[in-house]
C-alpha distance (Angstrom), angle and dihedral (degrees) to the residues before:
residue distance angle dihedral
X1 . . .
X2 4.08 . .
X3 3.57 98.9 .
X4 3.88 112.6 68.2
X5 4.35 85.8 48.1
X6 3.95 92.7 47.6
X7 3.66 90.2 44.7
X8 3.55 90.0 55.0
X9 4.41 87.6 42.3
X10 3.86 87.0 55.8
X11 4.21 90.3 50.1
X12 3.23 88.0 50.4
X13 3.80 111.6 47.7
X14 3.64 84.2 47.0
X15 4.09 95.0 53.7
X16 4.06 83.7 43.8
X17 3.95 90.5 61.5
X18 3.80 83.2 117.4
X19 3.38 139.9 -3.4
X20 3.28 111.1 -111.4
X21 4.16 80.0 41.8
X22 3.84 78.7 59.1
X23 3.79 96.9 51.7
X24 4.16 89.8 47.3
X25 3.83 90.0 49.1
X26 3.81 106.6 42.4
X27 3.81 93.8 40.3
X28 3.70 101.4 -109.1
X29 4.32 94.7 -44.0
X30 3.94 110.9 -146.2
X31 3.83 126.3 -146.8
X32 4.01 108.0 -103.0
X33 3.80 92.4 168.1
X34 3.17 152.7 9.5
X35 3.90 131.9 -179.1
X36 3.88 129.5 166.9
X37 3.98 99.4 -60.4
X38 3.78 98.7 3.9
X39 3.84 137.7 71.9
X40 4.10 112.0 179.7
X41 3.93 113.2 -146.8
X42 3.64 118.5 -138.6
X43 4.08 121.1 -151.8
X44 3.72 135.6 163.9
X45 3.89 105.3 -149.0
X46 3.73 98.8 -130.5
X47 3.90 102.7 -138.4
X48 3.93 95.7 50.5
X49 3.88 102.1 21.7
X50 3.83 88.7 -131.8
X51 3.52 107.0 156.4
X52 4.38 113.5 -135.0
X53 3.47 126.2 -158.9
X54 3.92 123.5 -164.2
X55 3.80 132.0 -179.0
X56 4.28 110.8 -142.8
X57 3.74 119.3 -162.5
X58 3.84 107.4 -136.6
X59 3.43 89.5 -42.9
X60 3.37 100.8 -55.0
X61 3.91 107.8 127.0
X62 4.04 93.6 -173.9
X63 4.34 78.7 79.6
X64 4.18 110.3 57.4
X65 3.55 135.8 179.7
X66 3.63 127.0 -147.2
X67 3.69 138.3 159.3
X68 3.32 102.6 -81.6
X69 4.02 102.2 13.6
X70 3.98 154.1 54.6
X71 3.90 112.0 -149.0
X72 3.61 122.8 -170.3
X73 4.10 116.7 -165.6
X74 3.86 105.6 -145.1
X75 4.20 109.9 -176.1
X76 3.89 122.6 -155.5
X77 3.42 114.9 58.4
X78 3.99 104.8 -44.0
X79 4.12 110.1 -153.6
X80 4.13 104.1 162.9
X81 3.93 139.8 -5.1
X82 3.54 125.4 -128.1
X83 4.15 112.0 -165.0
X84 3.83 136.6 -171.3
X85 3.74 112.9 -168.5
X86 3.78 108.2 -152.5
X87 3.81 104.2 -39.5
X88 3.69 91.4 -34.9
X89 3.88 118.4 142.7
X90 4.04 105.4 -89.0
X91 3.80 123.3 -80.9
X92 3.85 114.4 -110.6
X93 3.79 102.3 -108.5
X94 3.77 110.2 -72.8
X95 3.41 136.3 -118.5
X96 3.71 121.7 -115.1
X97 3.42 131.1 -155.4
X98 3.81 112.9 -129.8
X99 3.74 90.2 -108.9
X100 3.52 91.6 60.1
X101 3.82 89.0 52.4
X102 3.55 105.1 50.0
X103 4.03 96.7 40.9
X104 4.06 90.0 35.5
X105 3.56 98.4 -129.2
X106 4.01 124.3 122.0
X107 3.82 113.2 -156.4
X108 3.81 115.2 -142.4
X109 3.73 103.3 -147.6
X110 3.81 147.4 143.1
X111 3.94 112.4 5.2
X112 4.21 89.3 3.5
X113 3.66 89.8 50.4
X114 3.61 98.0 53.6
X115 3.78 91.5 43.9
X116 3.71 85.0 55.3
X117 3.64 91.2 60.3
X118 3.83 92.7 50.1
X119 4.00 93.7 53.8
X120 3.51 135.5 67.5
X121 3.73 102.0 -134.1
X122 3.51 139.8 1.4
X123 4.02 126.3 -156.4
X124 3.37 127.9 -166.0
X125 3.76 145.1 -159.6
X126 4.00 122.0 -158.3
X127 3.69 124.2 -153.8
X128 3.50 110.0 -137.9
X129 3.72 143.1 -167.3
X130 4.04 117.9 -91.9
X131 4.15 89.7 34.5
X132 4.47 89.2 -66.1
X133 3.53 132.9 140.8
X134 3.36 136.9 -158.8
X135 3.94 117.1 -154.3
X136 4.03 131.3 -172.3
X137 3.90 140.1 162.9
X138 4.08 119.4 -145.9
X139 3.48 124.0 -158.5
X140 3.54 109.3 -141.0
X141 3.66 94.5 -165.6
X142 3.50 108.3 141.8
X143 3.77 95.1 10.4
X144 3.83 89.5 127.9
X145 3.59 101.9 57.8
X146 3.44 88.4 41.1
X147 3.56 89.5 56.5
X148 3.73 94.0 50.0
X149 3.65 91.3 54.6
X150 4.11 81.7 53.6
X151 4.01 98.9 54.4
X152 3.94 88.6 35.1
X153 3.77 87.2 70.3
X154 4.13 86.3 -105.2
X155 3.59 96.6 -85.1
X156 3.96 105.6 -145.0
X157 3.94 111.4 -128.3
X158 3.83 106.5 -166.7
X159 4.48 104.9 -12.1
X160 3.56 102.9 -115.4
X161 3.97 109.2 179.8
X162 4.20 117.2 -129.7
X163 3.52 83.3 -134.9
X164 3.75 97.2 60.4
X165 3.63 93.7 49.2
């Protein structure tokens, strides 16, 4: 089901505004992991204990990695996806949910998601409002370890604080 992990996207690009917004909102998050392309933030939400595990694209938090899903933030207006897994022929345009639409971020899940993890890229093009597009290319080097860190719980090595880095 997209919802609950795009619901939880759309908290979190908005608590990522900033950084030190970041570090207010996710309780001080700690690098768990990195790999390659990837670093996976650790936090313990502070009223439940309930431990969260994210995956970060080179520090771009408009493109998230959970357990079971890629999401890719796309601002301006988004109105269909266009993908190429690896160097696949292109995707017809996708369909989008209307929660992807209004909060402008596509969720990756299910069949996609797994064919993410058995590529090494994926590019995209965004149809936008007003005739636009918006176009990007993700490395997904490293996505699978990162992703193992994810469904391992993201075991913490040595705690290293965001905000000391």
């Amino acid at each position: 089901m997209k919802t609950p992990n795009l619901i939880s996207l759309v908290a979190m690009v908005v608590a990522l505004g900033s950084n030190a917004l970041a570090d207010a909102q996710l309780n001080s998050p700690t690098i768990a992991f990195k790999s390659e392309n990837w670093k996976v933030l650790y936090y313990k939400d502070i009223m439940s204990d309930k431990i969260t595990c994210t995956g970060f694209y080179r520090d771009d938090y408009g493109v998230q990695l959970t357990a079971n899903s890629l999401l890719i933030r796309v601002a301006g207006g988004l109105e269909s996806m266009t993908l190429r897994f690896g160097d696949e022929q292109i995707t017809p345009p996708r369909n989008l949910t209307d929660l992807e639409r209004s909060s402008g971020i596509v969720e990756l899940s299910g069949l996609e998601f797994a064919h993410v993890q058995s590529v090494n890229r994926i590019r995209y093009q965004a149809s936008m409002r007003l005739s636009r597009y918006n176009a990007g290319d993700i490395d997904l080097t490293g996505l699978k370890q990162a992703l193992e860190n994810i469904n391992a719980n993201c075991p913490v090595p040595r705690a290293t604080s965001v905000a000391s880095k």
